[in-house]
C-alpha positions in Angstrom: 26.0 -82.4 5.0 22.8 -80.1 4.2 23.7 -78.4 7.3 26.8 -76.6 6.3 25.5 -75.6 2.9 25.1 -71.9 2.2 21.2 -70.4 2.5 20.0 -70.2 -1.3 19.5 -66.7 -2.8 15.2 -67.3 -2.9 15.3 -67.9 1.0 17.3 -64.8 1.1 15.2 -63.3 -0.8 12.1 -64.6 1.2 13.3 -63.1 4.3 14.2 -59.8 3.4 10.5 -59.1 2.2 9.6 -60.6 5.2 11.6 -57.3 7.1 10.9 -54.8 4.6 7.9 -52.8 5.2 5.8 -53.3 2.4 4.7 -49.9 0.4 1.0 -50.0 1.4 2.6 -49.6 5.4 4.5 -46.4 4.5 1.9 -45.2 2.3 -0.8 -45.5 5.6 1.9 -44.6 7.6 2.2 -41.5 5.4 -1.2 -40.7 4.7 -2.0 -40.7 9.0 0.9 -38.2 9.6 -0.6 -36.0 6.8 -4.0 -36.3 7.7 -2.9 -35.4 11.6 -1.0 -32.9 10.4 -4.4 -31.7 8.1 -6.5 -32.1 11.7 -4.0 -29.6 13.6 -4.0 -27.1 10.3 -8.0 -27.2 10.6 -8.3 -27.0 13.8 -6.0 -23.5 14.0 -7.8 -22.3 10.9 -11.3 -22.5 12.7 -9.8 -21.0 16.1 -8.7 -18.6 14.5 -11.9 -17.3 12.6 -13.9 -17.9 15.6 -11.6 -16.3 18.1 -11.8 -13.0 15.1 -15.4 -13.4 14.6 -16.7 -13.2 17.8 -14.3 -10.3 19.3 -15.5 -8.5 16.2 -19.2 -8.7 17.4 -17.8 -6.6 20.3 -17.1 -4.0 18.4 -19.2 -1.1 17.7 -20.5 -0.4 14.2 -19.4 3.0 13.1 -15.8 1.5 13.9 -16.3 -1.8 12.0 -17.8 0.0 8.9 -14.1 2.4 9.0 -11.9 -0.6 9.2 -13.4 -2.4 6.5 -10.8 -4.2 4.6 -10.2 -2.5 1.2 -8.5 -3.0 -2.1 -5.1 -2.7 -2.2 -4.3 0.6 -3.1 -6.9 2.3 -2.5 -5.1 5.1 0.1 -4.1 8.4 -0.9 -0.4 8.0 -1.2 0.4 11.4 1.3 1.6 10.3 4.8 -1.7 11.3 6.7 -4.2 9.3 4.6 -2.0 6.4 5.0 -1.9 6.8 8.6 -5.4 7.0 9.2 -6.5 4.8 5.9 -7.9 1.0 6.6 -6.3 -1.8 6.4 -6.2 -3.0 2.8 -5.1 -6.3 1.1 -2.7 -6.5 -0.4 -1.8 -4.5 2.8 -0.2 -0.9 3.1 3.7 -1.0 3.1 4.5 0.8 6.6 8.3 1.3 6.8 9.7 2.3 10.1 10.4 5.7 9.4 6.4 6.1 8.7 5.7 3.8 12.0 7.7 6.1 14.4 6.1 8.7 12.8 2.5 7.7 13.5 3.5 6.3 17.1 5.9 8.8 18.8 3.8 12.1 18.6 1.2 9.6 20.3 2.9 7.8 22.5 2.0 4.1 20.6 -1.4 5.1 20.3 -1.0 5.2 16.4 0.9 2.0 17.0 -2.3 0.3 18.4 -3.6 0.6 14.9 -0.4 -0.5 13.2 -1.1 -3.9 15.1 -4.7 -4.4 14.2 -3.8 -3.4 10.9 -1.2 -5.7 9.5 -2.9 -8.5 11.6 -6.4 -7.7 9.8 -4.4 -7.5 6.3 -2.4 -10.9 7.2 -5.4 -12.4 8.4 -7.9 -11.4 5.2 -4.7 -12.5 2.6 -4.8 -16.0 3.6 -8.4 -16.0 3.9 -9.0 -14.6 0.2 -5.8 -16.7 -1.0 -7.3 -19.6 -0.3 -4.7 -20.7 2.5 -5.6 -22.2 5.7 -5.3 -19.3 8.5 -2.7 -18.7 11.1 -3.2 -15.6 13.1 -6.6 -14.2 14.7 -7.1 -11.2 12.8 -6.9 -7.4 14.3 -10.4 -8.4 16.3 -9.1 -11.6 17.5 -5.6 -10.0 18.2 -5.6 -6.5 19.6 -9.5 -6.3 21.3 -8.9 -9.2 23.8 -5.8 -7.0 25.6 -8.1 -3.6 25.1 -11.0 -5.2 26.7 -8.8 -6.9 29.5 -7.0 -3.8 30.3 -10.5 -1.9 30.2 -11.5 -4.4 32.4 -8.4 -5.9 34.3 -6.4 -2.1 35.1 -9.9 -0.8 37.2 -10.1 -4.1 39.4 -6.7 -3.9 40.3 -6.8 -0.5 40.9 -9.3 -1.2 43.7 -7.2 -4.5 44.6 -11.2 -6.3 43.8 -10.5 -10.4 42.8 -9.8 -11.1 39.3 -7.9 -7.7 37.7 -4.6 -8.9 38.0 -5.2 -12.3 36.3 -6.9 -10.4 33.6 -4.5 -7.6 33.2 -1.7 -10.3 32.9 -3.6 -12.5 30.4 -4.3 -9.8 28.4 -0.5 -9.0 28.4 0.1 -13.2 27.6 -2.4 -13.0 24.7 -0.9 -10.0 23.1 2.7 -11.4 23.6 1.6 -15.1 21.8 0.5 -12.8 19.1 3.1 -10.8 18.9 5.6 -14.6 18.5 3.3 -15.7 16.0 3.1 -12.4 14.1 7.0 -12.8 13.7 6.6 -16.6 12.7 4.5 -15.5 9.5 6.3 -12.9 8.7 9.3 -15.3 8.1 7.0 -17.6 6.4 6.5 -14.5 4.2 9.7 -14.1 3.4 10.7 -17.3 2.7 8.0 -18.8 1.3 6.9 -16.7 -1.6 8.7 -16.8 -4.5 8.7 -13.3 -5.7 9.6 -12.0 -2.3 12.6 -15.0 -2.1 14.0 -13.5 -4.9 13.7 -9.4 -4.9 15.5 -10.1 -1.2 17.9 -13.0 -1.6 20.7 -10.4 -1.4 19.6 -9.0 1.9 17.9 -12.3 3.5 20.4 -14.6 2.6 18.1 -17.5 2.0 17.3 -17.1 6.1 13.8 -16.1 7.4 15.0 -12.9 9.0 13.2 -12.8 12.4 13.8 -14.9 15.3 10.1 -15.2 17.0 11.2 -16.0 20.5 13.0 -12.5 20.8 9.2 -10.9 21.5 10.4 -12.6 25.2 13.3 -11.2 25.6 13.3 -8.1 27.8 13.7 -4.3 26.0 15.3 -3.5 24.4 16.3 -6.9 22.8 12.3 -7.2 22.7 12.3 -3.9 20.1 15.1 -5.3 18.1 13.3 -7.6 16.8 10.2 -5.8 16.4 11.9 -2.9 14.1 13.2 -5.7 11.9 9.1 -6.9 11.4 8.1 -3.8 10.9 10.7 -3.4 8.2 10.5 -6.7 6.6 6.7 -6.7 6.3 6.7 -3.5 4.6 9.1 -4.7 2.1 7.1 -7.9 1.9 3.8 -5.6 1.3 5.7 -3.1 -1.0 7.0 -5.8 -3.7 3.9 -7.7 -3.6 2.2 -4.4 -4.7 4.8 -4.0 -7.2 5.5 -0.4 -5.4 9.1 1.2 -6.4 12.1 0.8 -3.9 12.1 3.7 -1.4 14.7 3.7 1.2 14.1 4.0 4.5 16.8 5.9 5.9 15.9 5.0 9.6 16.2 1.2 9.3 19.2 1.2 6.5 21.4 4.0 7.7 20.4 5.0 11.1 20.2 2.0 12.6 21.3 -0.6 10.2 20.6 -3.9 12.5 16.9 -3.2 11.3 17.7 -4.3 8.1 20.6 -6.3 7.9 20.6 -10.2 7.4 20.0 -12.8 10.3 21.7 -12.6 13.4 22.2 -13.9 16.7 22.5 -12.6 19.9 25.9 -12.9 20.1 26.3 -11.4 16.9 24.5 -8.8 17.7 26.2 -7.9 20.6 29.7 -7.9 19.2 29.3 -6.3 15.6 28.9 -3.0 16.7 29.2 -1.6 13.1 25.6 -3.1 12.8 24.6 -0.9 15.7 23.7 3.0 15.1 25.1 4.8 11.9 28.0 6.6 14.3 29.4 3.2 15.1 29.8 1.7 11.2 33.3 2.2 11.5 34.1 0.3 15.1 35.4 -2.8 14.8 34.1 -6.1 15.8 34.5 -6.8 19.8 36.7 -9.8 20.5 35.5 -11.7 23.3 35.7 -15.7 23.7 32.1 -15.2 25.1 30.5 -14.0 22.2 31.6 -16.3 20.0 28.9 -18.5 18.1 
């Protein structure tokens, strides 16, 4: 009977496309989750500028006119002119060696500029590169923690309402910065070609910063942020097309700084990656810290 005959291959046929999305679907499917994903990208881009634009009205004149981006190169090369020079794009390559010298004689003061600095150069590189931006600038950044400590530390000196909740935002806000400074820095270095390549060797193919360790309490917390400061500074001196100068803090003296991506755990039991007096210890063998 008719009933126990096989289907024929066109009504197979006919009910498959009937299943199958049809290529107009995936292509609106595709197009909406690119044109969120556009929405988000604009939206950041134009917090961003804002957020930098306005904290910059805030700022005096004499120290907007000496902070003025400027042409790459345009520092004297000795170490004080590039510790008191503006930020420049493409920016200053500040190894750790030259950042511990700028911020222990006064006691992180120097290092307050160091973050406006490579913020403000991170900041104007997208924006005269054309790209979409991703970090508020050295206004938008640093001058929302100055002015809420200016602000916040007084009022909770005298225990009046408000200066603790603006003390502690101001420490929130610089923290979020200090995550996302660490996210671009790994989009740095894994993202542009030139870079990818002069640093395969040391990098791996792996972004070398893990963001989230800015949350981690000290010193985990200053781990990670020797390995920006190094990293960025490579980043800056190969896009200048600067000569390879070893910085004997972060590659003999403390080689974690610039060694390849790690864990915690790794970390913790590879001492040789430690300080340059324990290269020679061996690895410590504990179920625990295995990966």
């Amino acid at each position: 009977s008719n009933q126990n005959k096989p289907r024929s291959s066109s009504s197979s046929a006919v009910s498959l496309r009937l299943t199958e999305p049809s290529s107009s679907s995936l292509e609106k499917t595709t197009s909406s989750s690119e044109s969120s994903d556009n929405d988000t990208e604009q939206l950041i881009n134009d917090f961003c500028k804002s957020t930098n634009d306005f904290w910059k009205g805030l700022v005096i004149k004499p120290v907007r006119d000496y902070v003025e981006i400027q042409k790459g190169g345009t520092a004297r090369s000795d170490v004080l002119s590039k510790l008191i020079a503006p930020p420049e794009v493409p920016g200053i390559p500040r190894p750790v060696w030259f950042t511990i010298l700028g911020s222990v004689p006064t006691a992180l003061g120097w290092y307050g500029y160091y973050k406006f600095s490579v913020e403000e150069e991170l900041y104007q590189y997208e924006l005269q590169n054309g790209k979409p931006l991703t970090g508020c600038g050295g206004y938008g950044t640093l001058f929302p923690f100055v002015y809420g400590v200016i602000i916040g530390f007084p009022l909770s000196l005298l225990h009046l309402p408000g200066g603790e909740f603006i003390l502690q935002s101001a420490a929130l806000w610089i923290l979020l910065g200090q995550v996302n400074l660490y996210r671009r820095v790994n989009e740095l270095c894994t993202e542009e070609e030139s870079f990818r390549e002069a640093l395969d060797r040391t990098l791996g193919g792996e972004a070398p910063l893990h963001a989230w360790w800015a949350l981690l309490p000290p010193p985990l917390d200053v781990v990670v942020g020797l390995r920006q400061v190094h990293f960025l500074s490579e980043f800056w001196r190969i896009k200048r097309g600067e000569e390879y100068d070893k910085d004997i803090i972060a590659e003999e003296f403390f080689p974690f700084i610039s060694a390849p991506r790690f864990t915690l755990k790794e970390f913790i039991r590879t001492p040789s990656m430690w300080f340059w007096f324990t290269k020679d210890w061996k690895d410590i063998e504990l179920e625990i810290l295995k990966d």
